[in-house]
N, C-alpha and C positions, 0 to 999 in steps of 0.2 A: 504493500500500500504506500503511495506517496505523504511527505510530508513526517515518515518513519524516525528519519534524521533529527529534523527541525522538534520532533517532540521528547527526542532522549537529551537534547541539549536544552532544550526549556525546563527539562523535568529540575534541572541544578539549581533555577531558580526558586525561594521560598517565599510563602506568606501573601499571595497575590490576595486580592479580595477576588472574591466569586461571589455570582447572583448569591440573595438572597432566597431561600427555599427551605418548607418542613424538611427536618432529613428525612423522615422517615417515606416521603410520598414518592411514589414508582414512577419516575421519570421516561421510562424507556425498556424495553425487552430485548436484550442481545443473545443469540443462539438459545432460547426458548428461558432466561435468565431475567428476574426483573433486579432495573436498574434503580436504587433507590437516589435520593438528592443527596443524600448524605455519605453515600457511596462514590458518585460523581465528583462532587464537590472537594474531596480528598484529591480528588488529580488535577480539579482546575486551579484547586489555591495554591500549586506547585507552580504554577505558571501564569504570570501577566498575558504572555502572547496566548497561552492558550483558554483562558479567561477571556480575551479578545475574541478569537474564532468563534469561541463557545457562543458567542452572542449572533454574531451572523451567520456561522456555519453547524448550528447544534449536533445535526446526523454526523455531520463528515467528523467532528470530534470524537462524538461516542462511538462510533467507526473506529476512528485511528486507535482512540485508547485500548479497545478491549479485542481489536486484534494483534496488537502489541503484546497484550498482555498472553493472551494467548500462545505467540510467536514464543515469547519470554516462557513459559512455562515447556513448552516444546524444548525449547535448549536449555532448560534444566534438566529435563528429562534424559537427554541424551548426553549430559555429562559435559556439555562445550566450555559451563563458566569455569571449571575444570583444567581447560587446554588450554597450552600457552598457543599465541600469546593473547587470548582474550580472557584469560585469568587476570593476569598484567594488567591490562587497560582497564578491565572492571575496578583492580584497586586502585587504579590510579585516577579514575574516574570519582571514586566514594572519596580518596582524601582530599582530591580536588574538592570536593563539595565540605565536606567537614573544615580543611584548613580555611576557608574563605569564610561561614558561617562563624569559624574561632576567630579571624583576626575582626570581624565584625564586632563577634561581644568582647573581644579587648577592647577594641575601639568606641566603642559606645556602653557602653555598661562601668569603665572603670569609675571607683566609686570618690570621689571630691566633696569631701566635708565642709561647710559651712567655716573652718580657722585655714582650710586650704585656701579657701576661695580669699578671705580677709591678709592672708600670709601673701598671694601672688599677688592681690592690688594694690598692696602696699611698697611690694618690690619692684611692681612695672608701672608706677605711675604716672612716668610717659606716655603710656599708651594710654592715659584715660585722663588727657586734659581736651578742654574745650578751647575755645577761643570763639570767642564775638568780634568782628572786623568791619572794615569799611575797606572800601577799596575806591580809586579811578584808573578805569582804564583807557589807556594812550596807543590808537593802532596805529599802522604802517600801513601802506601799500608796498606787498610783496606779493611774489608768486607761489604762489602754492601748486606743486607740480607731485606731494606725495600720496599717498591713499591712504594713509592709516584714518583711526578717527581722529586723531585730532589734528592733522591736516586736512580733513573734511569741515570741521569746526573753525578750523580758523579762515576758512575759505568762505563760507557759510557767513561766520560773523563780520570776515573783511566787505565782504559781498551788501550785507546790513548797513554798516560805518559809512561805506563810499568814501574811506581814507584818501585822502593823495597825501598824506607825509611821505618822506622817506623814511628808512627806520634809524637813520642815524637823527632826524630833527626829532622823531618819537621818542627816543632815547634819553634826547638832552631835553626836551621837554618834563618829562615825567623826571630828570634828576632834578631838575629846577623846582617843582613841586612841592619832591619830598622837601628840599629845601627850604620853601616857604612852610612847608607845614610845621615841619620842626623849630621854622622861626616865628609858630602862635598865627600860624592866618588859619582863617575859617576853615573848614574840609569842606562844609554843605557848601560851602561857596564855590570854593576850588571844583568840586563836582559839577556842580550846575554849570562852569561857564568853559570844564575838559572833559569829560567823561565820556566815552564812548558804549557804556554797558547800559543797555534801556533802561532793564530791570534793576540794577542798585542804583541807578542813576534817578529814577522814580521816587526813591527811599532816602533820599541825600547820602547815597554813596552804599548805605547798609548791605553787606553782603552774606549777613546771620551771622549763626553756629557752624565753625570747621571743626572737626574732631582727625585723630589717627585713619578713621575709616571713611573718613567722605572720598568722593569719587572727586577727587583733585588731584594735579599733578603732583610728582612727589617734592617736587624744585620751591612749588608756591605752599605746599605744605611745609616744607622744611624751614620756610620765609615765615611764614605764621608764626610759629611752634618758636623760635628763637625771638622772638617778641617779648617784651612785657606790657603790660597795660600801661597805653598810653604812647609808645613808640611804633616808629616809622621806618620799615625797610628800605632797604635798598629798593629799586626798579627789579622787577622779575620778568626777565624775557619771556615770551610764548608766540606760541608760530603766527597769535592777533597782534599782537601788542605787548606793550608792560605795562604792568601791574604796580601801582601807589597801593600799597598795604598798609594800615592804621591798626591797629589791637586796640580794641576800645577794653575788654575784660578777659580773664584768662581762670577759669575754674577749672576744678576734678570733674566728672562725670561723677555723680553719687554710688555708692559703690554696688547697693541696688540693682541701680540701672545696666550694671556694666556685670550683674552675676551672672548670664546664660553665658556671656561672652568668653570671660573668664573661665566657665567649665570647658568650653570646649579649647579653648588653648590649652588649659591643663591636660585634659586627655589628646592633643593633639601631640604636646609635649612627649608625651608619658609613649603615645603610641609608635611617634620617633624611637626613639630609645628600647623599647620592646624589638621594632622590628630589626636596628640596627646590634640588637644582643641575638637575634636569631642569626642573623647574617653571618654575623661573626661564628657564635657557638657551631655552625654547619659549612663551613669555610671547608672545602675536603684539602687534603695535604695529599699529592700525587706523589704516590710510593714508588710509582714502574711510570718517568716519563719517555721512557726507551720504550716499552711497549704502546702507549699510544700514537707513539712518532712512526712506528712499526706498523704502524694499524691507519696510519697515513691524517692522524686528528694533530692540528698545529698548536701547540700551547701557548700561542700568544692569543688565540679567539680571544674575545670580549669574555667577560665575567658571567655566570650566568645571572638569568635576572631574580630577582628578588623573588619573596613567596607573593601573591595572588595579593593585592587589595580587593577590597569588600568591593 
């Protein structure tokens, strides 16, 4: 039967959700056999994909499953799981599914107490400062010839501005700025009468909350974060323009707010270190490399790869 393959490799996956259904009600009669929900239900929550089919294709599922099963029962019979090398593969098939289900509940189950959690955000409190800022932004007419996003963005926003600076009078512009601002002139002023960004530009300059995880570049986060309340960066290039940075206040994230985060660093941590002690502990040491030189296998190949992530 087709699709034989496709159901012994979905079978690895676990926990899919599957319709809801009594177990007990007879879904279906295969080889004069009634097929209960509850019966079913066991093979489709082994599989998203076949949880999927099961909804548009129900026959052709309960089809594949139970002449598989069947198929499977025939070659126990005759002794095959037995024979190398499909002995082999079957093991190596089960610890594939076992070792990936383990590093899963390593990974997600290691257990982080409440003085863990107070002990990590005490020691990485750079990761959980805020910053409230203002900014002006000063663009350039340039060319933007790359694809990334954010040469799509600065193409986008130059495209908005209709700059004709060059980016050398942009430059000295916005140094000149900072300089006045540092020397007590207005920001909402300076804003209203430079600013190229609509949206803070709106706000007299306000550009909110930057934390560790806002989706900013790392250059203008790294210009934030080296702030104190109440100073002014340097100009921060970007492929639009620079950036006039203000720090109006600089707080902790509450430590609350910051406890899911912190768990999964800690088990993120933790499951580094696991995997990098299995690596090691199974490191083989080649006893005979005369014999696999022999056997025509090159010992510089790449390292094998790691055990399976979840």
């Amino acid at each position: 039967m087709k699709d034989f393959a496709l159901l012994a490799v979905c079978a690895a996956a676990l926990y899919a959700q599957a319709p809801a259904a009594p177990q007990d009600v007879v879904i279906a009669t295969v080889d004069g056999m009634p097929i209960t929900a509850g019966e079913l239900n066991q093979y489709i929550q082994a599989s998203p994909q076949i949880a999927q089919q099961f909804r548009t294709s129900p026959s052709a599922v309960i089809q594949n499953i139970y002449t598989l099963k069947y198929l499977d029962a025939l070659g126990e019979m005759h002794g095959l799981a037995q024979q190398s090398p499909i002995k082999q593969i079957l093991e190596l098939q089960r610890a594939q599914t076992l070792a990936q289900e383990e590093i899963s509940r390593e990974q997600n189950t290691f257990p982080v107490g409440p003085e863990d959690m107070d002990a990590y955000y005490h020691q990485h409190q750079e990761l959980y400062q805020k910053a409230h800022i203002k900014i002006i932004l000063i663009t350039f007419k340039a060319t933007v010839t790359g694809t990334s996003t954010e040469d799509l963005k600065a193409a986008a926003q130059q495209l908005f501005s209709k700059s004709q600076r060059s980016e050398a009078d942009a430059k000295a512009l916005a140094e000149d700025l900072v300089m006045k601002i540092r020397g007590g002139a207005d920001f909402a002023k300076l804003v209203a009468e430079y600013s190229d960004d609509p949206a803070s530009k709106a706000a007299a300059g306000d550009f909110g909350i930057v934390t560790i995880s806002s989706s900013l570049p790392e250059d203008l986060k790294k210009a934030v974060f080296a702030l104190k309340a109440g100073e002014v960066a340097e100009p921060v290039r970007q492929p639009a323009g620079y950036y006039v940075i203000q720090c109006q206040e600089k707080s902790l994230q509450p430590i609350d707010d910051a406890r899911p985060a912190i768990v999964t660093a800690i088990r993120r941590a933790h499951f580094e270190e696991y995997m990098n002690g299995l690596a090691k502990r199974f490191t083989p040491k080649i006893e005979k490399p005369e014999i696999l030189q022999e056997m025509g296998i090159s010992l510089s190949t790449p390292a094998a790869p790691a055990p399976p992530k979840p």
